[in-house]
TORLUMDREN-93197 format. One record per residue (C-alpha): x, z, y; residue in one letter. Coordinates in Angstrom, 2 decimals, decimal comma. Layout:
<recs>
REC       px       pz       py  resn
REC        X        Z        Y     A
...
</recs>
This chain:
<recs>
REC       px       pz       py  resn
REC     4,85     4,41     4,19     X
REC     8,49     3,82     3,13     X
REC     9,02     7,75     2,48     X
REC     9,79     9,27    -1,23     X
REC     7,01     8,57    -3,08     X
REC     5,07    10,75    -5,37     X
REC     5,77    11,19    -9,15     X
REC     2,71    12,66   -10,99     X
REC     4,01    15,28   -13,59     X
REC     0,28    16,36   -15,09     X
REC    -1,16    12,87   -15,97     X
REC    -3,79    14,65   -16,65     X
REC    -4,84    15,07   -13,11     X
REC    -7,29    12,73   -11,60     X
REC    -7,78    10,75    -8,62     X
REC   -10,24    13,12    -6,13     X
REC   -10,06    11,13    -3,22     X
REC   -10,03     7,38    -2,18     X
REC    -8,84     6,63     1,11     X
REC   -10,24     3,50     1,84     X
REC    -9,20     3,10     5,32     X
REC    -7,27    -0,53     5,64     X
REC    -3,69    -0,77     6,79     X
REC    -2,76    -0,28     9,82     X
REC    -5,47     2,47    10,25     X
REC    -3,63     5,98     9,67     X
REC    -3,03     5,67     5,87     X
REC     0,13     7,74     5,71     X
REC    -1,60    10,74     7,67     X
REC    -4,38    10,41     4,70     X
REC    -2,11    10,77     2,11     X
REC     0,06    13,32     3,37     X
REC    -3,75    15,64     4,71     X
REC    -4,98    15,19     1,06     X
REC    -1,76    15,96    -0,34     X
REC    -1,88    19,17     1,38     X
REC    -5,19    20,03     0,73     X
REC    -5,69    19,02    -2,74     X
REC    -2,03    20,35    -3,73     X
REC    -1,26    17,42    -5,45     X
REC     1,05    14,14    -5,71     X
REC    -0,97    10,75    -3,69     X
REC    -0,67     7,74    -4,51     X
REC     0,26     5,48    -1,29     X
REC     0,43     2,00    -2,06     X
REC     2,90     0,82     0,35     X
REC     5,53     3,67    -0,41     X
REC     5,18     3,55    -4,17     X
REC     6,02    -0,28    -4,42     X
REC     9,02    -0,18    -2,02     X
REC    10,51     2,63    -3,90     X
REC     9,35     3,23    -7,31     X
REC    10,78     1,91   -10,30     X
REC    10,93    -1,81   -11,71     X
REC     8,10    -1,27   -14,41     X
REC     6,07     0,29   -12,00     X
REC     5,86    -2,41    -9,76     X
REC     5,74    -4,95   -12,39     X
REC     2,25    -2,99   -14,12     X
REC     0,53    -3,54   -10,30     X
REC     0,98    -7,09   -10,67     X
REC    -0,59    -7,23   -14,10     X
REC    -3,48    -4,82   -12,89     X
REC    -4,13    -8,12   -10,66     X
REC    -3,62   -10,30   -13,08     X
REC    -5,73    -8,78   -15,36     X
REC    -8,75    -9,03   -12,57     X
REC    -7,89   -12,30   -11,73     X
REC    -8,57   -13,52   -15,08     X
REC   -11,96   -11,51   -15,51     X
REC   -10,30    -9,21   -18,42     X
REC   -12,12    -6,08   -17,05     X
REC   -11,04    -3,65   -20,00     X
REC    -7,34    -4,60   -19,25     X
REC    -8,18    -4,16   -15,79     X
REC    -9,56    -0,59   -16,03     X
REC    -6,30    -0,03   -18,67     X
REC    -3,60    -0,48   -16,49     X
REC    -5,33     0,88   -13,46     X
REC    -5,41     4,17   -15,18     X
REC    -2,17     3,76   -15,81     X
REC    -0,48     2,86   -12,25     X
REC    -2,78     5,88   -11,31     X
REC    -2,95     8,62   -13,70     X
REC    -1,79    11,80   -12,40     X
REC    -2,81    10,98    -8,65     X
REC    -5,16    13,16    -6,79     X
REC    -5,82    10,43    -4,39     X
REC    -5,13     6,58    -3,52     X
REC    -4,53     5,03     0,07     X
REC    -3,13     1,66     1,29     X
REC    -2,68    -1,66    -0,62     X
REC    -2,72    -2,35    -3,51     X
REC    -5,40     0,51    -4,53     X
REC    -7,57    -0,47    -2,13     X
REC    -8,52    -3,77    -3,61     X
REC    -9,27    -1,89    -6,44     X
REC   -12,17     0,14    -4,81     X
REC   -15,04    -0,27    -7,33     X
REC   -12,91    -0,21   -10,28     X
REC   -11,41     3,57    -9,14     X
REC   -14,89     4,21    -8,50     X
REC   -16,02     3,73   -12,38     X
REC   -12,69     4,88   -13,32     X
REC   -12,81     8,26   -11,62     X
REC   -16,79     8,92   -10,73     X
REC   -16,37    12,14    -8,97     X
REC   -13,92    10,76    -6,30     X
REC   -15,06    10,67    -2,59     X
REC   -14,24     8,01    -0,75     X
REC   -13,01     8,21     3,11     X
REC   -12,96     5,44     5,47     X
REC   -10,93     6,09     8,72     X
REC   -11,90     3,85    11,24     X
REC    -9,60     2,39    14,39     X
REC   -10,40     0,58    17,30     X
REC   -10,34    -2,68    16,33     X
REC    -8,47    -4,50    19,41     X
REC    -5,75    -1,45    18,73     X
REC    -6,15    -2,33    15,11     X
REC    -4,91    -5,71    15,66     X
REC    -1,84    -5,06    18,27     X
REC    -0,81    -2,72    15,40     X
REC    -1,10    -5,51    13,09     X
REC     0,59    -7,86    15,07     X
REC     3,79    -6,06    15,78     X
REC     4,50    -4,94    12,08     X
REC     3,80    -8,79    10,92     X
REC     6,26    -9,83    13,43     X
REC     8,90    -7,13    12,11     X
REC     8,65    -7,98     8,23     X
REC     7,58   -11,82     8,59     X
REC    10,72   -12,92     7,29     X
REC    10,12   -16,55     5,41     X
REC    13,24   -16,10     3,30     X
REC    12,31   -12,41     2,09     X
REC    11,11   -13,67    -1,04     X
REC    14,30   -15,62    -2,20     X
REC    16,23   -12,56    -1,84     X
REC    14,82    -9,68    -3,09     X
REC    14,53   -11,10    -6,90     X
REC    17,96    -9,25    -7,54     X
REC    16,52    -5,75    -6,47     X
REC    14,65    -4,06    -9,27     X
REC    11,14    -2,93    -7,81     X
REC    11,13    -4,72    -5,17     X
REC    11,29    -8,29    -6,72     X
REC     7,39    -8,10    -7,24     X
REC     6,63    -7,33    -3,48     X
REC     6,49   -10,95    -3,01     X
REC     3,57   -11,31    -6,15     X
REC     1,83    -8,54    -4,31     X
REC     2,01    -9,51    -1,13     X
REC     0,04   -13,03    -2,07     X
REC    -2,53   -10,63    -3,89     X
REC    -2,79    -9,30    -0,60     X
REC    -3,49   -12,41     1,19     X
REC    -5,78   -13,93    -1,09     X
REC    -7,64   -10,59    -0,57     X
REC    -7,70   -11,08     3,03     X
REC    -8,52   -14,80     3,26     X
REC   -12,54   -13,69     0,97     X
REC   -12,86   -10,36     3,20     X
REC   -12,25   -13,18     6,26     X
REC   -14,61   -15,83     4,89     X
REC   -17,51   -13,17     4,63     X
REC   -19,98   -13,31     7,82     X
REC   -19,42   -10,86    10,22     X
REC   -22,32    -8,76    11,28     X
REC   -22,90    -9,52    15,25     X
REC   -20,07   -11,67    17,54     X
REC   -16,73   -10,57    16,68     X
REC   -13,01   -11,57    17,56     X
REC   -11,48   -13,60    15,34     X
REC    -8,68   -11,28    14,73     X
REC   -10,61    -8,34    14,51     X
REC   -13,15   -10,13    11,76     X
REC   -10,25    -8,69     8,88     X
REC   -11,12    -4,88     9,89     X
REC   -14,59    -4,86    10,86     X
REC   -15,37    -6,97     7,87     X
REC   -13,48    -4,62     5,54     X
REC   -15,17    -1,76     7,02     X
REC   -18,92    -3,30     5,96     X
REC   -17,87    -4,05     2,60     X
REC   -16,72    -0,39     2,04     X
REC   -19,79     1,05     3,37     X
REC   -22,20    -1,01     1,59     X
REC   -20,28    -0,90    -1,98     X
REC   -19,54     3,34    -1,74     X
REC   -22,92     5,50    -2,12     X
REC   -23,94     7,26     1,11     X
REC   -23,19    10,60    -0,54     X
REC   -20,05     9,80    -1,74     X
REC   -18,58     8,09     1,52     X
REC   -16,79     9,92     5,42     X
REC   -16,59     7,59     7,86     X
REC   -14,46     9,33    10,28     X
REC   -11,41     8,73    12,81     X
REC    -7,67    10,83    12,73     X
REC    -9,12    11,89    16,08     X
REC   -11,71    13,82    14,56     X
REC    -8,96    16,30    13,01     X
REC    -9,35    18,39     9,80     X
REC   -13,21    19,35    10,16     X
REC   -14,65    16,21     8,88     X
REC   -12,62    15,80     5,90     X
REC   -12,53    19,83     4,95     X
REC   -16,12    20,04     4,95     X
REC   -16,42    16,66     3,01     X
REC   -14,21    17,70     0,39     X
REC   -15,32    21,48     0,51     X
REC   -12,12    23,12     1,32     X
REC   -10,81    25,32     4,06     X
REC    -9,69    24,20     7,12     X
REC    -5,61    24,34     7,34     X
REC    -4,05    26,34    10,36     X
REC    -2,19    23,67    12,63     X
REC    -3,06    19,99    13,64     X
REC    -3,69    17,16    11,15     X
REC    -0,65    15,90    10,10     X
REC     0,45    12,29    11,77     X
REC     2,39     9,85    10,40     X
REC     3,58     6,70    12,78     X
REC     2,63     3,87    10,01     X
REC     3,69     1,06    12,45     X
REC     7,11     2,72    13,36     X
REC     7,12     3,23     9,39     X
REC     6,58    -0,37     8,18     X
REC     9,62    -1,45    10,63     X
REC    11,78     1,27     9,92     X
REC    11,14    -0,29     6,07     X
REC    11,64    -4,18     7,31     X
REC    14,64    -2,85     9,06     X
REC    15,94    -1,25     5,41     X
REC    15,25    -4,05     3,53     X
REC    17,06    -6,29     6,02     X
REC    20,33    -4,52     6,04     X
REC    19,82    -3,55     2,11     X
REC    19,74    -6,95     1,19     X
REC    22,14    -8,18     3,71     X
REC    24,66    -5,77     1,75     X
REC    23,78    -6,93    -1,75     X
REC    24,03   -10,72    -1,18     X
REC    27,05    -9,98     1,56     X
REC    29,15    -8,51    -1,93     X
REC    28,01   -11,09    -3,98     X
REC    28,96   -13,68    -1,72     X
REC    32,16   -11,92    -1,15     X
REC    33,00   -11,23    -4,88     X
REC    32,22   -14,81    -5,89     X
REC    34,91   -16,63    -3,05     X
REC    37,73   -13,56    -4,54     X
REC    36,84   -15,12    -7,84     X
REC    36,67   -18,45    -7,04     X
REC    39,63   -18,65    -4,86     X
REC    41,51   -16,79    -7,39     X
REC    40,60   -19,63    -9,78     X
REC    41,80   -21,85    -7,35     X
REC    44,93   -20,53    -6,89     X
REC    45,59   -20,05   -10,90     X
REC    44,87   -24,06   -11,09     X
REC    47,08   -24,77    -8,51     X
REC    50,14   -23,23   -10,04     X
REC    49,73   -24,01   -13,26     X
</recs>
């Protein structure tokens, strides 16, 4: 999350594999092992809203939008569209878009990576505390791309509060009930044969056999997503800080420059 993000140039390619692991649970080490084994550009959520372009943004919204209203061809529409090109999908916002990719692209395999759930939830907790900034959403209007995060972001939560409200199977923690209920809904809505449940401890094998390729020399590849969502809170901070610090500054030149000019008139 937060890196460059991937630019299909063969729309033509399709979406292989979703990685229907929630946040927090190793999404950027997904998409960059399925990048390198499928030799192709990945769609992850979190990097391609924070740094694609304004229209881009803007067309996830309206895939949501679209669902919201029950307008399933426009649905299926611009989800081709925000995906077309992708060999694979991880993070929000494809993931609440699971059975839709499914009828979209019905050769994918899905993979669900799996985390303890009590780490799950520290994890959780120190990137909300990073990025929970209440006045985030006043600001970033005036940067192109990034003025729908806030749209998105209430997508997410709204996604969240019905995965919550479902009954958990056995006594859980409440803060753990987001995970474990996430996990169940994947497994019962993906086909047996189409679904790896698997950890990032469980390395390449797993995954190679699942998606019938050879195993790479060297480790699976690891991506800190925690360290990578606050190294993106911290951007956005200091980006924005910058943008409103100039306008602020070029509007008191300007007005005290008008100020002046009345005074001496």
């Amino acid at each position: 999350m937060g890196g460059v993000p991937s630019v299909p140039r063969d729309p033509s390619r399709k979406v292989q594999v979703i990685c229907a692991g929630y946040a927090r649970t190793g999404t950027s080490t997904m998409a960059l092992a399925v990048e390198q084994l499928l030799n192709g550009p990945f769609l992850h959520g979190g990097t391609q809203v924070l740094n694609r372009e304004d229209a881009y943004c803007k067309k996830w919204v309206q895939v949501y939008e679209a669902k919201a209203r029950g307008d399933k061809a426009a649905t299926l529409s611009l989800l081709r569209e925000v995906t077309a090109g992708f060999i694979g999908v991880a993070d929000m916002p494809p993931l609440d878009f699971i059975p839709e990719l499914m009828e979209l692209y019905p050769e994918a395999k899905v993979v669900l990576v799996e985390r303890d759930p009590d780490r799950w939830l520290e994890s959780l907790m120190v990137v909300s505390k990073a990025s929970n900034k209440p006045w985030l959403p006043y600001l970033v209007w005036v940067v192109p791309g990034w003025r729908w995060f806030p749209s998105l972001v209430k997508h997410y939560g709204e996604s969240a509060k019905r995965i919550m409200q479902l009954e958990p199977k056995g006594e859980v923690k409440r803060g753990t009930k987001l995970i474990i209920n996430w996990n169940n809904m994947v497994k019962e809505m993906v086909p047996p044969e189409k679904l790896l449940v698997m950890q990032l401890k469980d390395g390449w094998g797993p995954l190679c056999k699942f998606l019938n390729v050879p195993v790479p020399d060297g480790p699976l590849p690891r991506a800190n997503d925690t360290e990578a969502a606050i190294q993106i809170s911290n951007h956005v901070t200091r980006r924005l800080a910058q943008i409103w610090g100039t306008a602020v500054g070029t509007a008191a030149v300007i007005g005290f420059g008008a100020w002046r000019a009345w005074k001496t008139r």
